[in-house]
Short mmCIF file of the C-alpha atoms (twelve columns), coordinates in Angstrom:
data_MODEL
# 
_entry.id   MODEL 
# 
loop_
_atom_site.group_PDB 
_atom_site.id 
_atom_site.type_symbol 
_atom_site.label_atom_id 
_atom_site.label_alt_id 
_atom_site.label_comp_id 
_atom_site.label_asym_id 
_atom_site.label_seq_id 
_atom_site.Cartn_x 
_atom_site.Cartn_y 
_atom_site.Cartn_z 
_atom_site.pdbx_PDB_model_num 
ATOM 1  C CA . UNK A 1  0.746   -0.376  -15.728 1 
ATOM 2  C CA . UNK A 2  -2.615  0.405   -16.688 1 
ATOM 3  C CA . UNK A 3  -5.112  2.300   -14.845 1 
ATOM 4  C CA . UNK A 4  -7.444  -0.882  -14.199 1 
ATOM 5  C CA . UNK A 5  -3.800  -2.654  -13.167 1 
ATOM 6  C CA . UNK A 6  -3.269  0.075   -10.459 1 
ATOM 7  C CA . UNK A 7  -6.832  -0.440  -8.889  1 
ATOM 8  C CA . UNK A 8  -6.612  -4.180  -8.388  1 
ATOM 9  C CA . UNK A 9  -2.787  -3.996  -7.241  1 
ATOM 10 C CA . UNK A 10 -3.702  -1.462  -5.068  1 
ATOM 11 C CA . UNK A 11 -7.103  -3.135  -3.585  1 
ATOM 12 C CA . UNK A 12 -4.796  -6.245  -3.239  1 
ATOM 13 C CA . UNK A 13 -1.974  -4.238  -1.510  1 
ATOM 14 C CA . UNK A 14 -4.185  -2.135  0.724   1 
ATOM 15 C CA . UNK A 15 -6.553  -5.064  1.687   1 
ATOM 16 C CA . UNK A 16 -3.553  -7.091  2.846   1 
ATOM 17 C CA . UNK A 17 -1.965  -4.295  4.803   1 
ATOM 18 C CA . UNK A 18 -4.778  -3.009  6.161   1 
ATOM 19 C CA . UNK A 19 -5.330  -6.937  7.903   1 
ATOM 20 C CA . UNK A 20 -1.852  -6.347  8.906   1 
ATOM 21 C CA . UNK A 21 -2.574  -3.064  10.446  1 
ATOM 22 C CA . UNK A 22 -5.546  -4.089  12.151  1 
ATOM 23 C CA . UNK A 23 -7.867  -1.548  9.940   1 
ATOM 24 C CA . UNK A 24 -9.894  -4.536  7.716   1 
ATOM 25 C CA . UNK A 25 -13.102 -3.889  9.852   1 
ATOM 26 C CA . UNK A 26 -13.256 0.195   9.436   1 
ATOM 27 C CA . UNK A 27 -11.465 0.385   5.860   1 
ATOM 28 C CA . UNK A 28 -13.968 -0.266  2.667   1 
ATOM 29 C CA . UNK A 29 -13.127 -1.382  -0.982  1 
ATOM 30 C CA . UNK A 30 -12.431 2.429   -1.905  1 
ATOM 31 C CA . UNK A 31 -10.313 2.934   1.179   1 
ATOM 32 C CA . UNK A 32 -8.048  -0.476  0.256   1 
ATOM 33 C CA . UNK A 33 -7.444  1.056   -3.443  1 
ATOM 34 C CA . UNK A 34 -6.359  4.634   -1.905  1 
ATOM 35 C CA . UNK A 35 -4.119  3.099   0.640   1 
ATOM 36 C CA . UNK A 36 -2.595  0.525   -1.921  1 
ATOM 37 C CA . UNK A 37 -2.031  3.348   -4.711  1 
ATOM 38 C CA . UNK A 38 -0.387  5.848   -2.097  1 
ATOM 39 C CA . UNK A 39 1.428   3.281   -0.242  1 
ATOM 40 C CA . UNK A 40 2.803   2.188   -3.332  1 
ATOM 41 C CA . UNK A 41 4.110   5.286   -4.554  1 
ATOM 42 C CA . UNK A 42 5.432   5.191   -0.683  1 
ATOM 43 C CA . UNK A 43 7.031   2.333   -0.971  1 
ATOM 44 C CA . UNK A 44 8.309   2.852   -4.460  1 
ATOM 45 C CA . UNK A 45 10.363  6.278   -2.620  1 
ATOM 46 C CA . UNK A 46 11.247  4.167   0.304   1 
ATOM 47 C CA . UNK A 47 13.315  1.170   -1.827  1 
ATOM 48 C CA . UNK A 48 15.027  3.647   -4.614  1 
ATOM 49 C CA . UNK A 49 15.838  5.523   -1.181  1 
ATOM 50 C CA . UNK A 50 17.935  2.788   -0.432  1 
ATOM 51 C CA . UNK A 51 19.307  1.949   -3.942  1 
ATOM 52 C CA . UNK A 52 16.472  -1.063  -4.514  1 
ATOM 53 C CA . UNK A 53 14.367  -0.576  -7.625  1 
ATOM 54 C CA . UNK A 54 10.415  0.497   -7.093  1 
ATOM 55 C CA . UNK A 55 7.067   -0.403  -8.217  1 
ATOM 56 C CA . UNK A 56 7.883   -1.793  -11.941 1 
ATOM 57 C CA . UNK A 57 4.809   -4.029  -12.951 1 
ATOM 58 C CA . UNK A 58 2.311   -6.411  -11.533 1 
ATOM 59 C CA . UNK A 59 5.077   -8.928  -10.193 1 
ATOM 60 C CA . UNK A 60 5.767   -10.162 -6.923  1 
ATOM 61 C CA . UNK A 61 8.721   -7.749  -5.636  1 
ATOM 62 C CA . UNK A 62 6.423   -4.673  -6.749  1 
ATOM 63 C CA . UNK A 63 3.388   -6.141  -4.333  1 
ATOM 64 C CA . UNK A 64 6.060   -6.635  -1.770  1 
ATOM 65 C CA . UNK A 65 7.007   -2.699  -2.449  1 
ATOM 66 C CA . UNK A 66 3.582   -1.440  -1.968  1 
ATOM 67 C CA . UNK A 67 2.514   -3.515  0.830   1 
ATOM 68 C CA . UNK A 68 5.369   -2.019  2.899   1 
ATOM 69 C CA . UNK A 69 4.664   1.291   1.683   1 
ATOM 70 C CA . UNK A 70 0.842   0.561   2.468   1 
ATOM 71 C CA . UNK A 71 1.662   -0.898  6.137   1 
ATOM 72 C CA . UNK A 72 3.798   2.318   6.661   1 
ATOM 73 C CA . UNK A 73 1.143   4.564   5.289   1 
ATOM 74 C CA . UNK A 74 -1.400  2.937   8.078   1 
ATOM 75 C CA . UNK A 75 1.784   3.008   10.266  1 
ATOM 76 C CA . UNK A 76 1.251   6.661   10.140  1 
ATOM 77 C CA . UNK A 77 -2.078  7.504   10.023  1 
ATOM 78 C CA . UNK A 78 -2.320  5.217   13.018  1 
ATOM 79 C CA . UNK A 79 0.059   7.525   15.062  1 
ATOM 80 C CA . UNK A 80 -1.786  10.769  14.037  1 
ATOM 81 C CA . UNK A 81 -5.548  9.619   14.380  1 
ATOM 82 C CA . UNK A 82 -5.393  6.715   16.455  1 
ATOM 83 C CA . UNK A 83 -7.174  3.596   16.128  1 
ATOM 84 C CA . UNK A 84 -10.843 4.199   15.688  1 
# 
């Protein structure tokens, strides 16, 4: 994928888990792209962890893959910062 592809799969991602989280109100547009991008490369470890494939294109499985690895991301931050 293309660099333009990553930012709006990862705003898409990161918006999405972030409303999950509970995060929408104090993440921005720049945040949701960070979180999306990072939790995708997270989730893209998690799955070939367990023998599934990762982050391959802009297709359905690979927004499942970084929405999980986006959720987990907040998962995390939310254990070591709280919920501001």
């Amino acid at each position: 994928m293309g660099i333009l592809s990553w930012i709006i799969f990862g705003a898409l991602a990161g918006w999405i888990a972030s409303m999950i989280m509970g995060r929408n109100e104090q993440q921005g547009c720049i945040m949701n792209i960070i979180v999306g991008v990072i939790g995708a490369s997270i989730g893209g470890w998690i799955m070939s962890f367990f023998g599934f494939g990762d982050v391959s294109g802009f297709n359905l499985y690979s927004f499942g893959v970084a929405m999980l690895g986006a959720v987990v991301l907040l998962f995390i931050v939310n254990l070591l910062f709280g919920k501001k």
